[in-house]
N, C-alpha and C positions, 0 to 999 in steps of 0.2 A: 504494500500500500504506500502509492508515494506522498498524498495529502489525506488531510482529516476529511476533508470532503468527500475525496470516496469513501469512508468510512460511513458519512451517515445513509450514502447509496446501496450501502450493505446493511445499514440497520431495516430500510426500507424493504428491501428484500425478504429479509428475516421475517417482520411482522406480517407480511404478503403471504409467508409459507406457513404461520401462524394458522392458516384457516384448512390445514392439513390436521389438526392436533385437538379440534374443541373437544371432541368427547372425552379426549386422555386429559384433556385439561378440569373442564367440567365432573370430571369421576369422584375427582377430591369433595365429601361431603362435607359439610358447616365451615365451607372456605369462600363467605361470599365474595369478598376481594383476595386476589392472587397478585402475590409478589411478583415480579416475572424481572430478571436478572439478563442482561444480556453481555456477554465476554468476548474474549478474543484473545489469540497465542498466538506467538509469532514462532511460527517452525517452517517446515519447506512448505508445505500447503498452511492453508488459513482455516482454524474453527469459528463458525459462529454459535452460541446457542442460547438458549435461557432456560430460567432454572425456577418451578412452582413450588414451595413447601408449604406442607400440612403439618401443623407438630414439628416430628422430630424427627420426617421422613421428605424427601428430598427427591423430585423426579427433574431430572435434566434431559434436555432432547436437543439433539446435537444436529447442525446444518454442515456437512463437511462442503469444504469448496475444491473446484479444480481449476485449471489456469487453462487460458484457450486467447490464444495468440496474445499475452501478458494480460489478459483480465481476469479477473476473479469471479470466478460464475457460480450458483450454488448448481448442486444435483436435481435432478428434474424429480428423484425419487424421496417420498415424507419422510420426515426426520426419523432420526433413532431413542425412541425415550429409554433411558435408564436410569435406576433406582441407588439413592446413597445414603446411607443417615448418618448425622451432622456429627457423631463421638468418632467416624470411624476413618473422616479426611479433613483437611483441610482446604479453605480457599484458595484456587489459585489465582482466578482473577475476578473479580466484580466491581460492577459501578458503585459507587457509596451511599446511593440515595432510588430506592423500588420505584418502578414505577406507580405501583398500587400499590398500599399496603393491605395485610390479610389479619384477620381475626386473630394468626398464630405469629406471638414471639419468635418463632422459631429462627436462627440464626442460617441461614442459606450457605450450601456450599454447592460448590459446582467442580467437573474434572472434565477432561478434552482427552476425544482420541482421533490421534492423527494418523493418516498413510503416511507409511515415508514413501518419498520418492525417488526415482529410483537410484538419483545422484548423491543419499542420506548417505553419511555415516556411520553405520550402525557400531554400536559397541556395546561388549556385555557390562552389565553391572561394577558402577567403580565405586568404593567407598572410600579407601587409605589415598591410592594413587592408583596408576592405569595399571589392570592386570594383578590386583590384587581380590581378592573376594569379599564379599561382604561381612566377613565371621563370626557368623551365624549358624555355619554347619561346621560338620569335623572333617566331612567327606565331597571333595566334587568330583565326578564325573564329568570329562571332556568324551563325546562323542565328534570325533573328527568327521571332515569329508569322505576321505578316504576309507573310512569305516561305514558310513553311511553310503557310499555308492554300494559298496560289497553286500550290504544288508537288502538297498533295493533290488541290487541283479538278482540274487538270489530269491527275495519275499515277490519282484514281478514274474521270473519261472514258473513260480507256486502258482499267482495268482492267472496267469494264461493260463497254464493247464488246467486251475480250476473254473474257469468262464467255456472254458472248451465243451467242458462238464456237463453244463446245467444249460436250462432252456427255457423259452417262454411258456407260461403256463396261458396268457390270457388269449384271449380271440381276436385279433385285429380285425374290425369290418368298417371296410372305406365304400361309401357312393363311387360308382365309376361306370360311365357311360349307360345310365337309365338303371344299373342295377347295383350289386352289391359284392363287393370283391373282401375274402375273408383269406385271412392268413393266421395259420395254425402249428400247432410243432416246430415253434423259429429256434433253431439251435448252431450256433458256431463249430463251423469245419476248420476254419484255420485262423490264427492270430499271429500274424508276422508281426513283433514289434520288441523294441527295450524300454523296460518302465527307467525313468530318469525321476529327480525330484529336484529342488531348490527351498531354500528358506525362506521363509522371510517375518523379518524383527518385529517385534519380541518372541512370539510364541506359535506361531503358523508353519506348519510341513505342508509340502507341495507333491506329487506323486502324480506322476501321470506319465505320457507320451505323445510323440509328436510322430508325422510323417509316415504314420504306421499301413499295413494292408489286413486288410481280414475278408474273409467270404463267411457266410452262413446260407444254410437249407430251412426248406420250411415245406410248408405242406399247401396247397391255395384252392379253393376253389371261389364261384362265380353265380350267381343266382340272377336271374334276368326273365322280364317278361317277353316272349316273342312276339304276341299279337294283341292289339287294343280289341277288337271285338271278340276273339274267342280267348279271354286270358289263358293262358298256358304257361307255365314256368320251365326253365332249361337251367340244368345246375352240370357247370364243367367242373371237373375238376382233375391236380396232377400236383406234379412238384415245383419246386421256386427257390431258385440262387439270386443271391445279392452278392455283390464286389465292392469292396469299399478298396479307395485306394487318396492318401495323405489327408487320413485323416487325423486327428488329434482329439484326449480324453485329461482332462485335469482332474482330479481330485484333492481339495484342499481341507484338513484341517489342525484346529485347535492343541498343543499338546496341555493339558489339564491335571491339577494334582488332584486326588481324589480326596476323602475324607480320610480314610487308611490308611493314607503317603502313599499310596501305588499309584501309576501312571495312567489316562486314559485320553481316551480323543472326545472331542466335543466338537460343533458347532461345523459339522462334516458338511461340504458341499460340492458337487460334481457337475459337468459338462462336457459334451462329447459333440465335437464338427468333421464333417467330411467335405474336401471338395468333388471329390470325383467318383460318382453312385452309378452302379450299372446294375439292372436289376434283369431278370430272364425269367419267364415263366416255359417251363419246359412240355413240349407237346407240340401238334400243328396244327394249322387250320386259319382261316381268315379272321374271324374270333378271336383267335389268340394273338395273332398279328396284332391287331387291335388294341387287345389288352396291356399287348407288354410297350405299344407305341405312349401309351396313357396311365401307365401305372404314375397315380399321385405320390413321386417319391417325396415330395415335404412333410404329406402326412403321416407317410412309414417314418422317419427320421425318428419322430421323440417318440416315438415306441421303441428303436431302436435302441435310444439314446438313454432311455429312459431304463431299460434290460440292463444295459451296462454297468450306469451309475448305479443299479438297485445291488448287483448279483457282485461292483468292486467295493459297494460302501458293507455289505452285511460280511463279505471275506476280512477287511481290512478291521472292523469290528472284533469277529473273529478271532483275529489273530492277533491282536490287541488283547483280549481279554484271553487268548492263550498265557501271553507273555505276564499278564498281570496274575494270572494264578502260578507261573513258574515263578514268579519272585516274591519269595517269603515275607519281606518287609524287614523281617526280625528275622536275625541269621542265627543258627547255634555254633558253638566252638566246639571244637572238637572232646575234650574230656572234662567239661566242666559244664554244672546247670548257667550260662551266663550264654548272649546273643548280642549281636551287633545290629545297633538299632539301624538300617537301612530305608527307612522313611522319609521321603520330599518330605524336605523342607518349604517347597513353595513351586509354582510352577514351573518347569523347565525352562531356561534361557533360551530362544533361541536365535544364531546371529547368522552370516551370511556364510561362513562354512564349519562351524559348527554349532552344538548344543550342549547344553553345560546343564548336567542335574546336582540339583544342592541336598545333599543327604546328614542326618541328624549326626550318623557318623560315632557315637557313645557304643563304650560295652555296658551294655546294663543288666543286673540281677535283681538278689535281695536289698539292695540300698537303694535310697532314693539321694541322688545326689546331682547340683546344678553344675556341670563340669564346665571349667574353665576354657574359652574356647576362643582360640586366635584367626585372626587373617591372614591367611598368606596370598604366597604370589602364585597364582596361575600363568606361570610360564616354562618355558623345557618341554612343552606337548607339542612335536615339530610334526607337520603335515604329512609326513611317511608314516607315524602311527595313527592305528585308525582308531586306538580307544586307548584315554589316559585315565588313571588313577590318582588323586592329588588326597592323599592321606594327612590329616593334620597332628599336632602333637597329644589333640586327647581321645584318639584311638586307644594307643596304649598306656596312658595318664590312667584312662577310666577301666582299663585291665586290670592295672595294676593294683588302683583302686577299692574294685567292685572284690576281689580276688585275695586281699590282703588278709583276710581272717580264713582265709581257707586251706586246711592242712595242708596241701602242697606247698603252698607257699614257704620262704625260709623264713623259719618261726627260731629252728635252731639247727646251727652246724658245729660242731662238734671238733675241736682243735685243739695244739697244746704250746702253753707258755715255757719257755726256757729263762729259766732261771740262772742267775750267775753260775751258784754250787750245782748247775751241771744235774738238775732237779727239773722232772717236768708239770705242771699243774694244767689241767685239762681246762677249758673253757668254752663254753656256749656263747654263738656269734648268732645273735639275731638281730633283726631290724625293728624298728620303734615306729617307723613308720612306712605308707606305700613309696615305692620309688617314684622322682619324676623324671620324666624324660623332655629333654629342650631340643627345638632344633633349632640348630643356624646355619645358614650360607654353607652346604656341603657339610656340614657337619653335622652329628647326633648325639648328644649326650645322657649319661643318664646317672642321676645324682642320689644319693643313699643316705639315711644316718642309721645307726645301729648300737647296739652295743656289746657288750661283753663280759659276762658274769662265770665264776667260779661254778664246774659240772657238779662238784662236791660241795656240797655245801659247807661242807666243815672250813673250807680253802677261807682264807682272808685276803687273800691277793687274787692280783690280774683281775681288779673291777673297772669297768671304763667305758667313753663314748669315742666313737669313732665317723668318721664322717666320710663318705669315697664317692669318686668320681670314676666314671666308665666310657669308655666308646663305644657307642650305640650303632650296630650296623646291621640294616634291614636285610631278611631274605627273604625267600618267596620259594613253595614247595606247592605247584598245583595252582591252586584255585585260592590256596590258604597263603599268608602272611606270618614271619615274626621276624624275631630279632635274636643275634648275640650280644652281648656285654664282653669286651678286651678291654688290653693296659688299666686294669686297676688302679687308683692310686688311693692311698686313704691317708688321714692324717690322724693321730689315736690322744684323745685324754684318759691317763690312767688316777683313777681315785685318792688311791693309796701312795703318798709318796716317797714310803718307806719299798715301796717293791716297785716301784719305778726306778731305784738306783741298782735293782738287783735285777732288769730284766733286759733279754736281748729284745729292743723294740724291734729293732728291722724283722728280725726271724718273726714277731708276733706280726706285724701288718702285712709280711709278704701273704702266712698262715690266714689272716682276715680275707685278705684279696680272694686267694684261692678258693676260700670258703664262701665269700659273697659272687664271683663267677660262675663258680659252677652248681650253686643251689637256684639262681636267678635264673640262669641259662636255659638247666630241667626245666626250670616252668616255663619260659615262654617257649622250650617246643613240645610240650604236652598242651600247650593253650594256644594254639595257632588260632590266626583270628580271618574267618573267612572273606573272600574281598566280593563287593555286590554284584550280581549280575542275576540274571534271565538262566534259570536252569534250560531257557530253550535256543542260547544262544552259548557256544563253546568258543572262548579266548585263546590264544596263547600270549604269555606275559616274557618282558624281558626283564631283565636284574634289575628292581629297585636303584634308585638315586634319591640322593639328596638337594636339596632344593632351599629355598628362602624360607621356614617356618612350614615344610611340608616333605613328605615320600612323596616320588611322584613313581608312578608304577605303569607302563607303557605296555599297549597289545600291539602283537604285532599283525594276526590274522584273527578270522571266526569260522564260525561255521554255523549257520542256521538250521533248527531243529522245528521247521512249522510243518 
C-alpha cells in the first residue's frame, strides 16, 4: 500500500463483503450492537478482516487479498470466520476506538492468516537465535527431503497399485442424444505415473503428480426411444476404454497433532485435471459411431475425478492411521518399568525441504518430575541424510533420574582403602545423588557426587565425599541409544583427618573411578533408551555426534512397511 488513501478503498471493500457474513454475524444472541474491529498486516500478501465479540468468545472473518498487476484485490470467494477467546491470544492489530459498541465488555482480539508467497522466506521456529529450537521438547525430529522423497516413491507404489485395485461402485447416467448413456464397473487398467510432493509453511504436505497416463475399462450401455408414435425402447450395450494422457492429481493436507501426541492429517483436499481425454466405446454400428463422436467427456471428468480423490484421500487416511497405531507415543526400555515419552509437543513444523517434529523427549516412570529442559541448535542434519535425530540433555538427565532408586542403579560398589601400615579397609562407593549429564560444542559430560563409607562398620576410617567428572560418549545398538562414561576424574574429601595422613589417596580415587565407570556403564547398557519412530517405517542410523546442547543421530536409508 503506497498511500492511506488506498487504505480507506480497502476499508470500502471490506464493509461491501460484509453483506457475505449477516447470518454468522446476527447468530451472536443478546448482542444488539456489535463491535466490528477492522486490521491489517503487512507480510507479502495483505489481511483485511474484522473481528465480533460476544462475552468472552471472539469470531474473526478474515478477507485474504491477492495482487493482480500491483493492486490489491480481495477474493471473489466469502470470508473465512474463525473462533478465538480473549485468555488464549493476544492482539495483534486493532483500531482503538469500535465502531459500535456491544452490550459485552469483552476485550477483542483478533489473528491473521497469510499465504506466503511464493518468493516468502520460510523458516522454522527461532526462539534463542536462527537454528536453535524452541526448548520446549527434549527431542526433535528432522525429516529431511531426501527422506521424504524415499517415503513418497515408495507410499505412491502402494498407493497405484492400490487404485488399480478398486472401482467405481456408483452408476454414471448422462443424457446423450435423446436418450441415456450409463456407465458401470469403471475400474483402472493402468496408472503410469511418480507420486512427487512439496511443502508448504507452516504445516501443509502436498502429494500428488503431474504429466501422468492412465487408461480405465468400464462397462456402458444406452437406453433410447426409436419411435415417437409407436414408443419402443432399444438398450445397447458393451465395453468402454478411457485414455487419459498429462494429466495431473494434487492432494493436499494439514499435518495435525492429535490429543494423544500422535500424528494425523486434517483439512484433506484433492483435484485431478486432464488435458488430453480419449474415450472409445467398443463395438460397431452407426449408433455407436454416434455415441463415441458425443460422449459428454466434461461430465464423465468429476466422476472421474471424483473416484480418485475418494479411493487416494481414504488410502492416504489409511495409512496414516496405520502409522499412528505403529507408534506407541510412550516407548519402553528395555529392562526397566520406565518409557520414553514420545508425544508432539505441538504441530509438526513444516518448511520448504523439510519437517521438524517436536517430541516431549522425558524418560518417565514412578516420579513425577518437571525436567529441566534446554534449546539447542538444530544444525549438523546435512541434506544426504534423510532423517535426523536431535537428542537433548534431558533424555538421559530424566534416566538417570526416574532410575536413581532402582536396584541396579550404583547404590554400592565395593572397594579397598590402603592404608600407610600396608592395611586394607574395605569401603562402599555410592552416589548421593542422580548423575547429570551437560552437553557442549562436541563434547558430553557427565558429572557425579558420591560418597564413601567404611563396608565394616566397626572401621572408623576412609569416611568421605567425593565429586567426578566423566566423558560422556553416545552409542547407538539398533533402534536403541546409550552411552559410556571414560577418563574419570574425581576429587575426594576425607572426614577423618587422622586417616587422611595414613592413606594412599591416589590408589583410593583411581579404586573410586573404577568403581563409578563401570557400575554407571552396566546401567546405561541394561537401560538402552529406544529412539522414536513408526514401527512401520525401518531406519538405519549412523554413529551419534555431538553437537551445541544436543546428540544429533542421522539415518541414512528406510524402508516402508504399508
Amino acid at each position: 500500500l503506497n498511500t492511506l488513501q488506498r487504505v480507506d478503498v480497502l476499508k470500502a471493500q471490506l464493509f461491501n463483503k460484509l453483506a457475505h457474513c449477516e447470518q454468522q454475524i446476527f447468530s451472536f444472541q443478546n448482542c444488539s450492537k456489535l463491535q466490528l474491529y477492522n486490521f491489517i498486516e503487512s507480510y507479502k500478501n495483505v489481511i483485511f478482516g474484522c473481528a465480533i465479540a460476544k462475552g468472552n468468545k471472539v469470531r474473526v472473518l478474515h478477507f485474504p487479498l491477492i495482487t493482480e498487476n500491483g493492486n490489491k484485490n480481495f477474493f471473489d470467494e466469502a470470508p473465512i470466520p474463525r473462533f478465538y477467546r480473549n485468555s488464549l491470544q493476544k492482539p495483534i492489530s486493532t483500531t482503538s476506538n469500535p465502531v459500535h459498541e456491544c452490550t459485552s465488555s469483552s476485550q477483542i482480539t483478533t489473528t491473521s492468516v497469510s499465504t506466503q508467497g511464493p518468493d516468502s522466506n520460510d523458516k522454522p521456529e527461532i526462539i534463542e537465535r536462527p537454528g536453535w529450537s524452541s526448548g520446549n521438547a527434549g527431542i526433535y525430529i528432522r525429516l529431511n527431503k531426501l527422506g521424504l522423497q524415499d517415503i513418497v516413491r515408495q507410499f505412491g507404489k502402494k498407493l497405484s497399485q492400490q487404485t488399480m485395485k478398486s472401482k467405481i461402485d456408483d452408476i454414471i447416467m448422462l443424457p446423450l442424444l435423446g436418450g441415456v448413456f450409463n456407465i458401470t464397473e469403471m475400474k483402472f487398467k493402468r496408472l503410469a505415473t511418480f507420486y512427487s510432493h512439496y511443502l508448504v509453511h507452516p504445516s501443509t504436505f502436498v502429494l500428488g503428480f503431474k504429466d501422468a497416463s492412465a487408461a480405465f475399462t468400464a462397462k456402458w450401455s444406452y437406453d433410447s426411444e426409436i419411435s415417437m408414435s409407436k414408443p419402443r425402447s432399444e438398450r445397447l450395450s458393451g465395453d468402454f476404454t478411457a485414455i487419459f494422457d498429462e494429466f495431473t492429481q494434487k492432494l493436499s493436507f494439514m499435518l495435525s497433532r492429535h490429543t494423544d501426541g500422535s500424528i494425523y492429517a486434517s483439512n484433506m483436499q484433492c483435484n485431478f485435471t486432464s488435458k488430453k481425454i480419449k474415450f472409445s466405446l467398443l463395438g460397431r454400428g452407426s449408433l455407436i459411431n454416434r455415441l463415441n463422436k458425443n460422449i459428454p467427456k466434461d461430465a464423465i471428468m468429476p466422476h472421474v475425478s471424483a473416484y480418485l480423490c475418494k479411493s487416494n484421500i481414504a488410502y492416504v487416511k489409511k495409512a496414516l492411521e496405520q502409522l499412528k497405531e505403529s507408534y506407541p507415543v510412550k516407548f519402553p526400555l528395555l529392562n526397566d518399568p520406565l518409557y520414553l515419552n514420545g508425544a508432539l509437543q505441538k504441530n509438526p513444523l513444516v518448511n520448504k525441504s523439510f519437517i521438524d517434529f517436536s517430541l516431549q523427549g522425558a524418560v518417565e516412570g514412578n516420579k513425577s518430575i518437571l525436567p529441566e529442559i534446554h534449546s539447542f541448535n538444530l544444525t549438523g542434519c546435512e541434506s544426504r541424510y534423510m532423517r535426523c535425530i536431535y537428542m537433548g540433555e534431558v533424555v538421559m538427565n530424566s534416566l538417570f533420574y526416574q532410575a536413581y532408586d532402582n536396584e541396579n542403579f550404583l547404590h554400592k560398589a565395593t572397594t579397598a582403602c590402603l592404608l600407610s601400615n600396608i592395611t586394607y579397609v574395605y569401603v562402599d562407593v555410592s552416589l548421593i545423588k542422580p548423575p547429570v549429564v551437560k552437553y557442549h560444542k562436541n563434547v558430553a559430560e557427565c558429572h557425579m557426587q558420591g560418597e564413601i563409607t567404611p563396608a565394616n562398620s566397626d572401621e572408623k576410617c576412609c569416611t568421605g565425599f567425593f565429586n567426578s567428572t566423566a566423558k560422556f560418549t553416545p552409542k547407538i545398538q539398533g533402534n536403541f541409544t546409550y552411552a559410556e562414561i571414560s577418563n574419570v576424574k574425581s576429587t575426594l574429601e576425607l572426614l577423618d583427618e587422622n586417616t587422611l595422613s595414613h592413606t594412599d589417596l591416589d590408589k583410593l580415587i583411581r579404586s573410586i573411578n573404577t568403581a563409578v565407570q563401570s557400575r554407571i556403564n552396566m546401567f546405561l547398557k541394561r537401560n538402552m533408551v529406544p529412539l522414536p519412530q513408526s514401527r512401520r517405517i525401518i531406519w538405519h542410523y549412523n554413529k551419534p555426534v555431538m553437537i551445541e546442547r544436543a546428540m544429533l543421530i542421522s539415518g541414512r536409508s528406510n524402508t516402508l512397511l504399508l
